[in-house]
N, C-alpha and C positions, 0 to 999 in steps of 0.2 A: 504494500500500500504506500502511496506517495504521502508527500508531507502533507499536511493541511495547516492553515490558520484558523481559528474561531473567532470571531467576534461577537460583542454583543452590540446591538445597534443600540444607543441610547444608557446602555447598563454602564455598570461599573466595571468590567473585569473584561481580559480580553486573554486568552489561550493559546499559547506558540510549541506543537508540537512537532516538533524538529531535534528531536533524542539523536535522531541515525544521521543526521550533518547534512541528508538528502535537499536538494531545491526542493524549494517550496511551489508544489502542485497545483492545490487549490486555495478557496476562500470560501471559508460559509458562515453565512452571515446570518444572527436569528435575533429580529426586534420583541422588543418588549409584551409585545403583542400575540408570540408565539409563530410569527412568518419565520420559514426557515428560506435560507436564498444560496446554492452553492455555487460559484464562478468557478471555471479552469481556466488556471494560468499557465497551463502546459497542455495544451488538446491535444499534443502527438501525444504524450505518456501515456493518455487515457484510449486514447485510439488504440494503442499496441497493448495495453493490459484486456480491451475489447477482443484484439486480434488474436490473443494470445488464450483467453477463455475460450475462442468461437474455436479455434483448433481442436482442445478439449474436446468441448459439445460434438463436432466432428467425428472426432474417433469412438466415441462413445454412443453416436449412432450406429455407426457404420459397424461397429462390431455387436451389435444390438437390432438384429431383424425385425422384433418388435416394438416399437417406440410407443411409451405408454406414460402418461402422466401418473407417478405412484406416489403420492404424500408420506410422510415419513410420522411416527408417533407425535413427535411436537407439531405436524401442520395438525393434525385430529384435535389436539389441546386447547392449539389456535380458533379451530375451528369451533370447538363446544364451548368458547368462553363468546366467538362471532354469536354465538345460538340463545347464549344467555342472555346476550346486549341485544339483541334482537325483541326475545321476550321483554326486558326491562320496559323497551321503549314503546313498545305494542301495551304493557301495562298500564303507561303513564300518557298514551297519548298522543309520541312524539313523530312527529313525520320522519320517515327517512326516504332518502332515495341514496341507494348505493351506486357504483360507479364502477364498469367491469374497464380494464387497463389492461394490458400485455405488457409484456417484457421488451427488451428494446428489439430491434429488427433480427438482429443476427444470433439470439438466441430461438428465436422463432423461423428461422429460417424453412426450417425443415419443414414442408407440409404435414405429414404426419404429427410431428412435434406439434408444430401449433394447432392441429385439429383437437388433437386428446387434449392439450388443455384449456383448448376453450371448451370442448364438450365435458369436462369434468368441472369446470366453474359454472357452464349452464346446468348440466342432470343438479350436481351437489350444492352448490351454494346458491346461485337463484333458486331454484325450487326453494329454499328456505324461508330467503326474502320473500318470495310470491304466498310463500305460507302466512308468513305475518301479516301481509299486504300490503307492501312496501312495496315501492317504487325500484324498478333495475333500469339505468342506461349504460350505454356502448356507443361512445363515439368513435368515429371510424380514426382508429389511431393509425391508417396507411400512410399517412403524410408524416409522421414521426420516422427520424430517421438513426442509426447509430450516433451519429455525431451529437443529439439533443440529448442524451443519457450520459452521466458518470462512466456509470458500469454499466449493469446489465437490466436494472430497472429504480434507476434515480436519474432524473430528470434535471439535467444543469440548465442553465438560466435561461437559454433559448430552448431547450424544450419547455419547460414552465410557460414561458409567451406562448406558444405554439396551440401546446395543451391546453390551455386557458381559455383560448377562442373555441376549443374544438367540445370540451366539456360546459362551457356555458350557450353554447348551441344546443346543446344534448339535454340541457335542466330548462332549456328556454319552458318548453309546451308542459311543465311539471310544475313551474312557478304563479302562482297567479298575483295580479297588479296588489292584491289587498293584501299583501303577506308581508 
């Protein structure tokens, strides 16, 4: 992992974690408010940490006939606490609408790969929400590209602009003027 800076916008205290002597990578910046905002100050680094996972994923298809999206015991834990907040909010009243996101391009690349796991975020976790009767969108993340992600699914500051249009298109017909 490359260096990073923290900052607080507006706070008192500001974090320089640079132990390994490495250039400093990025900047992420989190206002008082709880916005978090991370910049790269080196997009090659993060290109080739991108290029260097997408190799991985590569051979671990290719030696893998069957590509299946398999969750691990802590995504389940993840999942039945998603189930609880789910109930909470159906108890209390509160509207939700969730918001289904993929991974960046080149983890997805694989058709396979990307089918199973949107079809495993549709069967599994929609169905949940539509249980509650909550609200589910998907906006068309095709226009997100490697270069708008960190890694593999955080979104550097031009993915955030990008996103932002693409996900408040997607809440526009969910929102109404009185709310």
């Amino acid at each position: 992992m490359g260096s990073f800076l923290l900052l607080i916008h507006c706070g008192l205290w500001w974090q320089l974690h640079r132990q390994d002597r490495r250039p400093l990578t990025s900047l992420a910046m989190v206002s008082l408010d709880g916005a978090y905002r991370r910049y790269e100050l080196d997009r090659p680094y993060f290109r080739q940490q991108q290029a260097t996972h997408a190799e991985v994923l590569d051979q671990a298809v290719a030696s893998d006939a069957k590509v299946a999206f398999a969750p691990d015991a802590a995504y389940w834990q993840t999942f039945l606490a998603f189930l609880a907040i789910l109930a909470l909010f159906r108890q209390h009243d509160v509207r939700v609408i969730v918001n289904e996101i993929l991974e960046a391009p080149y983890v997805c690349r694989h058709a396979a790969a990307k089918r199973t796991e949107r079809e495993f975020l549709r069967r599994e976790v929609r169905r949940e929400v539509d249980a509650h009767g909550f609200t589910w969108v998907s906006p068309d993340t095709t226009v997100l590209r490697d270069e708008d992600y960190v890694d593999y699914n955080h979104l550097n500051s031009q993915g955030v602009a990008r996103y932002s249009r693409l996900v408040a298109d997607a809440l526009r017909p969910h929102v109404r003027d009185d709310q």
